[in-house]
C-alpha positions as CSV (number, residue, x, y, z in Angstrom):
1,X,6.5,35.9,-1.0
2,X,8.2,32.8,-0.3
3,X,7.9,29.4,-1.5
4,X,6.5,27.2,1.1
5,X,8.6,24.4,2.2
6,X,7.4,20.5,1.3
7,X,6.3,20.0,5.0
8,X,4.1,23.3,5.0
9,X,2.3,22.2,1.6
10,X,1.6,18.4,3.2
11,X,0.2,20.8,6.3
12,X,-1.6,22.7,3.6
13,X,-3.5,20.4,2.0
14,X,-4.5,17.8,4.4
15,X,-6.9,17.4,7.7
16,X,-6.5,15.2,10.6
17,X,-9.5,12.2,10.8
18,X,-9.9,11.9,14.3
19,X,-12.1,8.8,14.2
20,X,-9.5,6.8,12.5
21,X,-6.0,8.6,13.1
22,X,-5.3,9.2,9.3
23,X,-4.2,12.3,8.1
24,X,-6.1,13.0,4.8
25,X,-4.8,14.5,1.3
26,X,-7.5,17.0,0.7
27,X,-5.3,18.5,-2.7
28,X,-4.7,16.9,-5.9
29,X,-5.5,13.0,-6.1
30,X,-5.5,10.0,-8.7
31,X,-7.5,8.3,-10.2
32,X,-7.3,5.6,-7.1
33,X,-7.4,8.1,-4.3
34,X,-3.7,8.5,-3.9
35,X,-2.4,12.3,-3.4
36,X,-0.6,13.9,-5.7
37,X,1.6,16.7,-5.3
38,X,4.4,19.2,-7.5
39,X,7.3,19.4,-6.0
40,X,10.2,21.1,-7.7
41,X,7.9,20.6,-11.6
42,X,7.7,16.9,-10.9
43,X,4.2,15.1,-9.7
44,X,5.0,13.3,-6.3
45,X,2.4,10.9,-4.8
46,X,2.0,12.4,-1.1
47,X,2.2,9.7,1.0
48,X,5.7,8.8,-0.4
49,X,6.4,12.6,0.4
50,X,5.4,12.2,3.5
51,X,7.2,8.4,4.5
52,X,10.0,10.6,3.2
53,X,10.1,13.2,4.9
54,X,9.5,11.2,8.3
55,X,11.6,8.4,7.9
56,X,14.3,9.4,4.7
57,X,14.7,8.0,1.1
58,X,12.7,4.7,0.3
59,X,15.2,2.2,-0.7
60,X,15.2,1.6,-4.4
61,X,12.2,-0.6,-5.6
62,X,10.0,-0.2,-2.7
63,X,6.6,0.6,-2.6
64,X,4.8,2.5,0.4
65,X,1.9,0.8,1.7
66,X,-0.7,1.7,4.1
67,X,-1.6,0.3,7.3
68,X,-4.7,2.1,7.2
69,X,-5.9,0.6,3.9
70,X,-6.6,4.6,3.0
71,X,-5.4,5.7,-0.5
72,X,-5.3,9.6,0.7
73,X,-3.1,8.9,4.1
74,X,-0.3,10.7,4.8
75,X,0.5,9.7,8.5
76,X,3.7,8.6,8.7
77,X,2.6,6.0,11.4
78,X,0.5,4.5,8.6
79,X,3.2,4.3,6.2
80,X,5.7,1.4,5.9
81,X,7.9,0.4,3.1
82,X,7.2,-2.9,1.7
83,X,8.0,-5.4,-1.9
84,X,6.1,-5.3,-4.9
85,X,5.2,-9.1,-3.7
86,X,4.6,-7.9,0.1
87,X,2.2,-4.9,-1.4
88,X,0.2,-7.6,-3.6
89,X,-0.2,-9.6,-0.4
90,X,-1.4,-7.0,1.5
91,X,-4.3,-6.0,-0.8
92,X,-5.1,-9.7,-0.7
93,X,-5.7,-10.0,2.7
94,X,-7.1,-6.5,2.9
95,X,-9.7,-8.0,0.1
96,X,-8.2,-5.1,-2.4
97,X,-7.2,-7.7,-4.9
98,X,-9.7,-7.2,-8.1
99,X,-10.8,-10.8,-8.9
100,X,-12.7,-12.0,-12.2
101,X,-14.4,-8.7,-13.7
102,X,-12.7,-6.5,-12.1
103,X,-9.3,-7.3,-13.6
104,X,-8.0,-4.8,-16.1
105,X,-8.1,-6.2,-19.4
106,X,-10.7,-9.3,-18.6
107,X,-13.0,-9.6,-20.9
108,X,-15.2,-12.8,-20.3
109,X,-17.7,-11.7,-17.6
110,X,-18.6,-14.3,-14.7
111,X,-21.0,-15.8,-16.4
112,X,-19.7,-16.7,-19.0
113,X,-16.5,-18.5,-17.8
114,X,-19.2,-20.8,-15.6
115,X,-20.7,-21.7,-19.0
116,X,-17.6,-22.8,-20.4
117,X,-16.5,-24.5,-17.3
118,X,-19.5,-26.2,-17.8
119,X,-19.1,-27.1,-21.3
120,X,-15.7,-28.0,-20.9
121,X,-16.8,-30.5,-18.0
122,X,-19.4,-32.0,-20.3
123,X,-17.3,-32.1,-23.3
124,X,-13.6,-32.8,-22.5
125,X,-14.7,-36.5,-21.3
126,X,-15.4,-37.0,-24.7
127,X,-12.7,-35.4,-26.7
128,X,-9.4,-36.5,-24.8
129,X,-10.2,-40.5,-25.4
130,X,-10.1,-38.6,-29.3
131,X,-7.3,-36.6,-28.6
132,X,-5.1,-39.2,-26.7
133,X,-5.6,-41.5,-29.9
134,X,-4.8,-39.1,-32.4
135,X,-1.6,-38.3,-30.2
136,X,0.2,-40.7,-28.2
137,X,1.8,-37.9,-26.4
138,X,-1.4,-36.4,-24.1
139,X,-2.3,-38.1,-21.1
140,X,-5.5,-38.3,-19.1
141,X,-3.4,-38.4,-15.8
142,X,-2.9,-34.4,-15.6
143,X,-6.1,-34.0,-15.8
144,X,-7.7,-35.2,-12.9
């Protein structure tokens, strides 16, 4: 029995959307959707497997985005090669971007930074006249 080639195992393990064009990782995935695959002992996400294969090595700090916005993709029209900076734009203007909670690491929740934006609105009038006396350095100017 032979090993099957990389393009036979992408074949393998994916199906065709026909509503949307994608071609979907149905194998391994992460924990965010992405495929994952073994090629030659090493874990490979899919879709950069796949830009690969279609279009040759990704130039050395690239990511591989996805037109289609879908994690499990693996259509080469999909795929394009893009900067850490262009990726993070993308998921901004896809509305990808986690934003106050959903950060990694937060740990205020919503409400609670309104409170202290609240607070700090009703307070810091009153302690920067304090402040700017104590030390002749702080301005109110960058401030307002």
């Amino acid at each position: 029995m032979t090993k099957p080639c990389i393009q036979d195992l992408l074949t393998m393990y994916s199906t065709p959307d026909v509503t949307t064009g994608c071609i979907l990782w149905t194998g391994r995935t992460r924990k965010k959707g992405y495929g994952v695959m073994q090629v030659a002992g090493k874990a490979l996400s899919s879709h950069r497997v796949a830009y690969e294969l279609e279009y040759g090595p990704i130039p050395e700090g690239l990511h591989i985005l996805h037109k289609c916005d879908t994690p499990a993709c693996i259509n080469p029209l999909h795929l394009f090669a893009g900067t850490n900076a262009e990726n993070i734009k993308d998921k901004q203007a896809k509305g990808r971007q986690p934003k106050g909670e959903e950060v990694g690491g937060s740990f205020l929740k919503e409400d609670q930074i309104r409170e202290i934006k609240i607070l700090l609105d009703t307070i810091w009038p009153h302690i920067l006249p304090e402040l700017h006396k104590e030390n002749g350095k702080i301005r109110t100017t960058w401030l307002t």
